[in-house]
C-alpha positions in Angstrom: -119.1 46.4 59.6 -121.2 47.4 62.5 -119.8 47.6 66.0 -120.9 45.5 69.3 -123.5 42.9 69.0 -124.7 41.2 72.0 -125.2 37.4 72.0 -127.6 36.1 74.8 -125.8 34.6 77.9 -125.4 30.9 78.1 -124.6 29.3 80.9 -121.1 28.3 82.0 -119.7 24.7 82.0 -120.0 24.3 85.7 -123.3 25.7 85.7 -122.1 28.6 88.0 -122.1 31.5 86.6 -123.7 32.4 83.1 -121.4 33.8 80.8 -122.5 36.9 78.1 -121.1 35.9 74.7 -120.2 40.1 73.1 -119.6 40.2 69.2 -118.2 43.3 68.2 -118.7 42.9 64.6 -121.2 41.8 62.5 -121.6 41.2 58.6 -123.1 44.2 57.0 -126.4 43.1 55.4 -127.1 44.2 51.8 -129.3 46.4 51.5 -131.7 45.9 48.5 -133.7 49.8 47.8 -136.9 49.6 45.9 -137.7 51.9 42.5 -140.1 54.8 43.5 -141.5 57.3 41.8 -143.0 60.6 42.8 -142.3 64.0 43.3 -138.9 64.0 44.8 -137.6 61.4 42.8 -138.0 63.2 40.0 -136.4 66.3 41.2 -133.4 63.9 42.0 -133.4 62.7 38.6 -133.1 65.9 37.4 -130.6 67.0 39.0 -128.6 63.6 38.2 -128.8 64.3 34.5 -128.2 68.5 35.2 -125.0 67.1 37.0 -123.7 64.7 34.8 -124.4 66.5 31.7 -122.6 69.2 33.0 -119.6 66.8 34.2 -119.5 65.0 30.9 -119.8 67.8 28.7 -118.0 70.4 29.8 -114.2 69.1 28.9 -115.1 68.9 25.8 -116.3 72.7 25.1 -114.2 75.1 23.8 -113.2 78.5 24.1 -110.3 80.3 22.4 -108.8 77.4 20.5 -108.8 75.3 24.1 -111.0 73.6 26.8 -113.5 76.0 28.2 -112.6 75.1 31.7 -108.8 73.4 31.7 -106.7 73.1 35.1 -103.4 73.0 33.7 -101.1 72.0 36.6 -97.9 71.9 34.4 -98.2 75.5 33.2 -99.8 76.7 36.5 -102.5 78.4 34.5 -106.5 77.6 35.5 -108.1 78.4 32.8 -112.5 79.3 33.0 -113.9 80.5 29.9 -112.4 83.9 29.2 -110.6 84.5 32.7 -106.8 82.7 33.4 -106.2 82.5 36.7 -102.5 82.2 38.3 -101.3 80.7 41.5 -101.6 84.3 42.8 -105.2 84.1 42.0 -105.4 81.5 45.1 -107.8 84.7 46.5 -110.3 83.7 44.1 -110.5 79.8 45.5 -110.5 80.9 48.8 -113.9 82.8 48.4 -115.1 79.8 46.2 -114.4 77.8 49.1 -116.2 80.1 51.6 -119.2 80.3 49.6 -119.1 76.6 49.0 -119.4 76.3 52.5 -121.9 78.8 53.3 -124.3 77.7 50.6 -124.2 74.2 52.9 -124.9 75.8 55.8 -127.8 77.5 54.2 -129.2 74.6 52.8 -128.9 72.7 55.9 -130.5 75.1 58.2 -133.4 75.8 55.5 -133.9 71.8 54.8 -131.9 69.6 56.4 -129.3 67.1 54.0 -130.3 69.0 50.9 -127.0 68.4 49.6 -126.8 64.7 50.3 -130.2 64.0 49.1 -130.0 65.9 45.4 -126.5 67.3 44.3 -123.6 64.7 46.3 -121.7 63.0 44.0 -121.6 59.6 46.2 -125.9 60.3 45.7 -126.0 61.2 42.2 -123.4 57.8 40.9 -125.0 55.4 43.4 -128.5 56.4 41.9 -127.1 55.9 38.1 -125.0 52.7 39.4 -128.6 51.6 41.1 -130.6 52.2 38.0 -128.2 50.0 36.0 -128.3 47.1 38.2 -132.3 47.5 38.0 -132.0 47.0 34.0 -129.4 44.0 34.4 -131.4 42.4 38.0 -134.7 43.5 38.7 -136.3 45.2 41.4 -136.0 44.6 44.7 -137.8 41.4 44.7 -135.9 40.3 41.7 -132.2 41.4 43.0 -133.0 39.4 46.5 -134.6 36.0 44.6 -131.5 36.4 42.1 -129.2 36.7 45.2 -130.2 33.8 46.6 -130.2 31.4 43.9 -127.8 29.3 42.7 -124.9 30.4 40.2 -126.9 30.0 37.1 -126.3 30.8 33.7 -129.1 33.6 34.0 -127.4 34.7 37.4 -124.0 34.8 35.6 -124.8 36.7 32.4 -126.9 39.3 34.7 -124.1 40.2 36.9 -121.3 40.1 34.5 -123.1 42.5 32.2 -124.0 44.7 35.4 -120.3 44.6 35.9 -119.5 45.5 32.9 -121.6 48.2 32.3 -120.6 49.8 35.9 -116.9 49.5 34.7 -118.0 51.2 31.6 -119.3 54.1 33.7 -116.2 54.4 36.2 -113.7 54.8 33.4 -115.4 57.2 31.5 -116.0 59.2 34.8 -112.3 58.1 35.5 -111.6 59.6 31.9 -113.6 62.3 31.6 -112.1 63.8 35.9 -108.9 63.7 34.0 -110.1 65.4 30.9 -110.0 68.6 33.6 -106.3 69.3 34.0 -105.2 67.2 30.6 -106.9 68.9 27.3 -109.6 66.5 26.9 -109.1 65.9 22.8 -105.1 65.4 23.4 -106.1 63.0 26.0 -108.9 61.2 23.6 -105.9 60.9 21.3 -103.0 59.6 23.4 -105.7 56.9 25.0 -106.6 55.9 21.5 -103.1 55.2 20.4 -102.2 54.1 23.8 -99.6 56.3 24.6 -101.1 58.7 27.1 -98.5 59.4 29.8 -98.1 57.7 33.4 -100.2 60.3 35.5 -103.1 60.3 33.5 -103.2 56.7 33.7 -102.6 56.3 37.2 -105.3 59.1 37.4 -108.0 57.5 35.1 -107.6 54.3 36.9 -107.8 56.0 40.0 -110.8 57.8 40.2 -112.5 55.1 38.1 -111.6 52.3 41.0 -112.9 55.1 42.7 -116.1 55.5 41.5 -117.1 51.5 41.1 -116.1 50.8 44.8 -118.1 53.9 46.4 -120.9 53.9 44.2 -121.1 50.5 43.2 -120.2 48.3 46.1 -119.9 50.5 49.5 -122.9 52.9 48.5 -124.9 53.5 52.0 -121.7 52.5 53.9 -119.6 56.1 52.6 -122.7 57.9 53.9 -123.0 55.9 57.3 -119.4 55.2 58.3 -117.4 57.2 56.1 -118.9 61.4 55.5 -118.1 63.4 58.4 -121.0 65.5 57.4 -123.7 62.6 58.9 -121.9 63.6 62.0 -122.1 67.4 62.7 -125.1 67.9 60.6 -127.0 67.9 64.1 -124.9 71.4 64.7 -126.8 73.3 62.2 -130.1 72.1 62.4 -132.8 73.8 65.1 -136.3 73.7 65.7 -137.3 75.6 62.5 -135.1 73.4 59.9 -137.8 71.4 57.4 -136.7 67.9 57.9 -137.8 64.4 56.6 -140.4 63.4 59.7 -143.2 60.8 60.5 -146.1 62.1 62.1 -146.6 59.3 64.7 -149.6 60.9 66.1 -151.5 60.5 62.9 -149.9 56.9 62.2 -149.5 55.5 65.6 -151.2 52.8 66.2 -150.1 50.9 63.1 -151.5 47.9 61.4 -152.5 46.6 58.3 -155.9 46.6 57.0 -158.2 46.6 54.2 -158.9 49.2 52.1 -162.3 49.5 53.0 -161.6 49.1 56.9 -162.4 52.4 58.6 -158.9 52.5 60.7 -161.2 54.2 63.8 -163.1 51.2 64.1 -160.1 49.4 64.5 -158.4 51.5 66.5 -155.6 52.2 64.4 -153.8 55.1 63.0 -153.1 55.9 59.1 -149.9 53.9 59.0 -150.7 50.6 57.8 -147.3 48.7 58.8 -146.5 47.8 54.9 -142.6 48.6 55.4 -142.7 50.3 52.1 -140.5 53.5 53.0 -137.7 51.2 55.1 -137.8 49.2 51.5 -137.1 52.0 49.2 -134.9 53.8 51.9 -130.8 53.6 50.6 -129.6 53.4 53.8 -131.9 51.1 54.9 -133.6 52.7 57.9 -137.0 53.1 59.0 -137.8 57.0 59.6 -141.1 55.8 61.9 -138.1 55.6 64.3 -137.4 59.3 63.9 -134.7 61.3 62.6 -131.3 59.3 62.2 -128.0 60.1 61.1 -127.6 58.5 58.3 -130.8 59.7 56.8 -129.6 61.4 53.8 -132.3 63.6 53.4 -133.3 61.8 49.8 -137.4 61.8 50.7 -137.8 58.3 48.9 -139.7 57.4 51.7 -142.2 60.7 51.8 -142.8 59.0 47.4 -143.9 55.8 48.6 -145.9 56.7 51.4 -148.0 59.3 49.7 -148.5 56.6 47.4 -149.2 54.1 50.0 -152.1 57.1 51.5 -153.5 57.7 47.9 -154.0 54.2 47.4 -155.7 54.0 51.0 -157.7 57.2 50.4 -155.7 59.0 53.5 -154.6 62.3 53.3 -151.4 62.1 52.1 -148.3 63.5 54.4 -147.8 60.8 56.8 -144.3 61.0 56.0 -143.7 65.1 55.1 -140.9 67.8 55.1 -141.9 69.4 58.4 -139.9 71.3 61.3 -140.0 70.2 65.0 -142.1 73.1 66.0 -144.6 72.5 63.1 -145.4 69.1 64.7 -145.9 70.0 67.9 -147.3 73.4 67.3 -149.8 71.7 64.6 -148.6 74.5 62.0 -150.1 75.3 58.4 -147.7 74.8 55.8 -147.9 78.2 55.0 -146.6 79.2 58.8 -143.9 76.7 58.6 -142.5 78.6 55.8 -142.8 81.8 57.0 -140.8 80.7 60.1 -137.9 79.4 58.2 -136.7 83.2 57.3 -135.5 83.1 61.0 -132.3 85.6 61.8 -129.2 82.9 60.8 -130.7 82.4 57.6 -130.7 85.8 56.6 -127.2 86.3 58.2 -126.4 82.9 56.0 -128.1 84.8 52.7 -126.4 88.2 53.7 -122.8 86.6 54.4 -123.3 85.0 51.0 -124.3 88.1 49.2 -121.4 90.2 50.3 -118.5 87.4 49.5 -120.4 86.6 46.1 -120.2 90.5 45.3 -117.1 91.0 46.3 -115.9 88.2 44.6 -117.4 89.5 41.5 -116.2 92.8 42.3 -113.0 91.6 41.7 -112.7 89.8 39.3 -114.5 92.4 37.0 -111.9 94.3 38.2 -108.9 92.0 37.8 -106.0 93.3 35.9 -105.0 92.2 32.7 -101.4 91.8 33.4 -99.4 91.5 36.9 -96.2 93.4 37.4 -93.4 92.8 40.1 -90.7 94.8 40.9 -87.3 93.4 42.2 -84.3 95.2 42.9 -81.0 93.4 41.3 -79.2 92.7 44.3 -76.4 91.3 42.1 -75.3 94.9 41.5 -75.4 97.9 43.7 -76.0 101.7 43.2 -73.2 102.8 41.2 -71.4 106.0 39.8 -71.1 106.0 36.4 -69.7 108.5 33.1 -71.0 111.9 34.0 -71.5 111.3 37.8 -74.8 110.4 36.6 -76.0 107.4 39.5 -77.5 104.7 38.5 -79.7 101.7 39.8 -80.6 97.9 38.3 -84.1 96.4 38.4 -85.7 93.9 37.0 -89.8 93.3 36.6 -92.2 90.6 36.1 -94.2 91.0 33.8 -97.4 88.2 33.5 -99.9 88.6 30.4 -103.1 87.3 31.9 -104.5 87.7 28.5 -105.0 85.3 25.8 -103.4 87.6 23.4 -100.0 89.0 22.2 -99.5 92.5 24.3 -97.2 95.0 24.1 -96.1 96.9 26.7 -93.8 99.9 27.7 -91.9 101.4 31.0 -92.3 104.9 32.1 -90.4 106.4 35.3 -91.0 109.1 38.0 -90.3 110.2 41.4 -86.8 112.3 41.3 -85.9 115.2 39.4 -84.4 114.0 36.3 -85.1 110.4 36.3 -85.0 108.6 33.6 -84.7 105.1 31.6 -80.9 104.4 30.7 -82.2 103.2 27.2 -86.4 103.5 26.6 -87.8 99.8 27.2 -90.7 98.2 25.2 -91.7 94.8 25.1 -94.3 92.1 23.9 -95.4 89.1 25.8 -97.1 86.5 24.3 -100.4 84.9 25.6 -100.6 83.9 29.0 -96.9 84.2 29.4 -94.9 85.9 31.8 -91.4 87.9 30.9 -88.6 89.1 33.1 -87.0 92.4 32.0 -84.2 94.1 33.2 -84.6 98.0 33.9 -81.7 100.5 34.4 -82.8 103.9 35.9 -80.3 107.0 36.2 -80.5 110.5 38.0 -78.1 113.4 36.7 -75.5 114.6 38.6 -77.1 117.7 39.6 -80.3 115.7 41.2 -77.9 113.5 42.9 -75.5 116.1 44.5 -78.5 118.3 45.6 -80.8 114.9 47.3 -79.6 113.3 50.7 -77.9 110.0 50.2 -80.2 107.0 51.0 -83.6 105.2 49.8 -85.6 107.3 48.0 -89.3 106.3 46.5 -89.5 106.0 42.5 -92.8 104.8 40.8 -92.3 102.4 37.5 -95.3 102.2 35.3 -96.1 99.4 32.7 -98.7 100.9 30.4 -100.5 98.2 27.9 -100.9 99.1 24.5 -103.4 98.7 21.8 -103.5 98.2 18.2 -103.0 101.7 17.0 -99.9 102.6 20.2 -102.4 104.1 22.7 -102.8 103.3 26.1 -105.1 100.7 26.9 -104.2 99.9 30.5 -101.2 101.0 33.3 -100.0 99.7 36.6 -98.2 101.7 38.5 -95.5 100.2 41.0 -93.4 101.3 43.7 -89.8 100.9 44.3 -86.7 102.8 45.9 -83.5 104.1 44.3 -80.5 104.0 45.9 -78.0 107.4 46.1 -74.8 106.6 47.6 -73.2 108.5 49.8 
């Protein structure tokens, strides 16, 4: 729906005063985009079948006897290719997150809705929902004329196979989202004997309702009404950002004309008024009227009107990628791109280097298990045979591995310490294990060392096949000496 609509005034019944009739809704009109092709089309359509491969596919790879990339929620356990990540591991999202967003702001200040033009998923599925309901309708022409006949049998089979086929789509997008945090084959199996639990069917239905309303029926109206990005895109564009633009001093005035009018003659400008890049536009506005917010950057209109000039025998570009201070400045194309390595790019590009290597960094670095230390509260320093003193502990142990591991505990830190019984363990893959640990100092270490908290250091040690040490982590604790 779009807000305030005024009607003209009319006058009043006693002739008066006239009265101003304000609507402040109106029925959204359909918008009906025309096929294009060109450059940037293509690179859309790339990117569509990059993305959706990718989507599609990836569930169903494996690595290790299980889904390449699995987000098992039950378990806690993410699991991406070789590396199993823990809630612990939240570090790791938080970087993805801050590069995510970074990368946005690059591509923004570089060229505008880059995002929302190629790579948004709202783009990408209303372009494959579009292109079905080309195969089923038509083209533009043919979608309107079909629209506005009666219901007839052609009418009825065309839609209800478009319908179908768009359902067809949503659920296996619906199934295949699921296929993320539900192994993929499992799921495959329970939906094929129908008894696949009540959260993956509330999420398969979900996200496929989902996917058939946005892309399917709202389409232009999530960009316009619904993305906050539309909104606050204006904060990280400037003067330098490429952006889709009309070059109204080369166009304006505009009229249509023959091909072999000379537009000078007739006092006109290269645009010829043929309403071809409103047309193909999926938002349905008409970028003669400059830069708008719901311009999603998809350069549809930049295809058909280099057509449109080829076909004229203009140079093309009326409608171009350009910056504000290439069209006032009259700019080479060649200058233009020289200006947009401008000081927050290369802070956006630096920012993005550091967090991308220290992410790396660490998770090269990662350990292959995680130890924590806790103190048994349930039981105190004690005296016991021997005036020997002894303390309670228990460790976490987490296998981050997708192997069996054994592992063992070494002590240190006071004269004498020692294990009350040695302690070795294995932990199978991806598990964690609780252990209980008993450390004792002699008498002699005790009578001679103030009562009170004193520092210890445990260390788990992995081992390999043949008992050697692979990998230790060393951990810090305090025992206890009474007084």
């Amino acid at each position: 729906m779009t807000p305030i609509r005024s009607e003209p005034e009319t006058p009043s019944p006693d002739g008066d005063a006239a009265v101003q009739i304000v609507s402040f809704y109106q029925s959204q009109k359909k918008i009906y985009p025309r096929a294009v092709t060109g450059l940037f089309i293509t690179w859309r359509w790339i990117l569509v079948w990059v993305t959706q491969l990718a989507f599609y596919v990836t569930p169903w790879l494996a690595w290790n006897s299980r889904p390449a990339i699995l987000f098992d929620l039950g378990a806690r356990r993410f699991y991406v290719l070789g590396l199993v990540l823990y809630p612990q591991d939240f570090i790791y999202l938080t970087a993805l997150l801050i590069v995510s967003a970074y990368s946005l702001f690059l591509f923004t200040a570089v060229a505008g809705r880059l995002w929302c033009g190629y790579a948004c998923p709202q783009t990408v599925y209303t372009e494959l929902f579009m292109w079905v309901e080309r195969k089923f309708e038509g083209d533009r022409a043919a979608r309107m004329k079909l629209d506005g006949a009666g219901w007839t049998v052609e009418r009825v089979w065309r839609k209800a196979a478009k319908q179908a086929a768009w359902i067809a789509i949503a659920l296996w997008t619906g199934f295949t989202f699921v296929g993320y945090f539900t192994p993929i084959r499992t799921l495959a199996g329970e939906v094929t004997s129908l008894s696949f639990g009540p959260w993956e069917t509330f999420w398969v239905f979900f996200y496929s309702f989902a996917t058939y309303l946005f892309a399917g029926t709202m389409r232009e109206q999530v960009c316009k009404y619904m993305c906050p990005y539309a909104r606050f895109q204006s904060a990280m564009l400037d003067r330098d950002t490429l952006i889709i633009t009309y070059d109204a001093e080369r166009g304006e005035p505009r009229g249509s004309r023959s091909r072999k009018a000379d537009p000078k003659t007739l006092g006109l400008g290269a645009c010829i008024d043929c309403n071809l890049c409103v047309q193909v536009c999926p938002t349905g506005i008409d970028i003669r009227k400059g830069l708008q917010y719901e311009c999603i950057g998809c350069a549809a209109c930049i295809d058909v009107c280099d057509d449109v000039m080829a076909k004229m025998n203009y140079p093309k570009g009326l409608v171009r990628y350009d910056t504000e201070n290439g069209m006032e400045r009259k700019l080479t194309r060649a200058q233009v791109l020289r200006r947009t390595l401008r000081p927050r790019i290369l802070v956006y590009v630096a920012i993005l280097f550091v967090v991308c290597g220290a992410l790396g960094t660490s998770i090269a670095l990662r350990p292959p298990f995680r130890v924590d230390v806790v103190r048994d509260r349930t039981s105190m320093a004690r005296v016991v045979e021997h005036g020997d003193v002894e303390n309670v502990y228990r460790i976490q142990v987490m296998n981050a591995t997708e192997t069996e591991q054994h592992y063992s505990v070494s002590v240190d830190g006071l004269p004498g310490l020692r294990l009350r019984t040695p302690v070795a363990f294995d932990i199978a893959p991806t598990q964690s294990l609780w252990v209980p640990l008993t450390l004792q100092v002699p008498f002699d270490t005790a009578a001679k060392t103030a009562p009170g908290a004193h520092p210890v250091h445990i260390t788990i040690v992995r081992e390999g096949a043949a008992g050697q040490e692979e990998r230790a982590q060393r951990e810090k604790s305090s025992f206890i000496l009474p007084r």
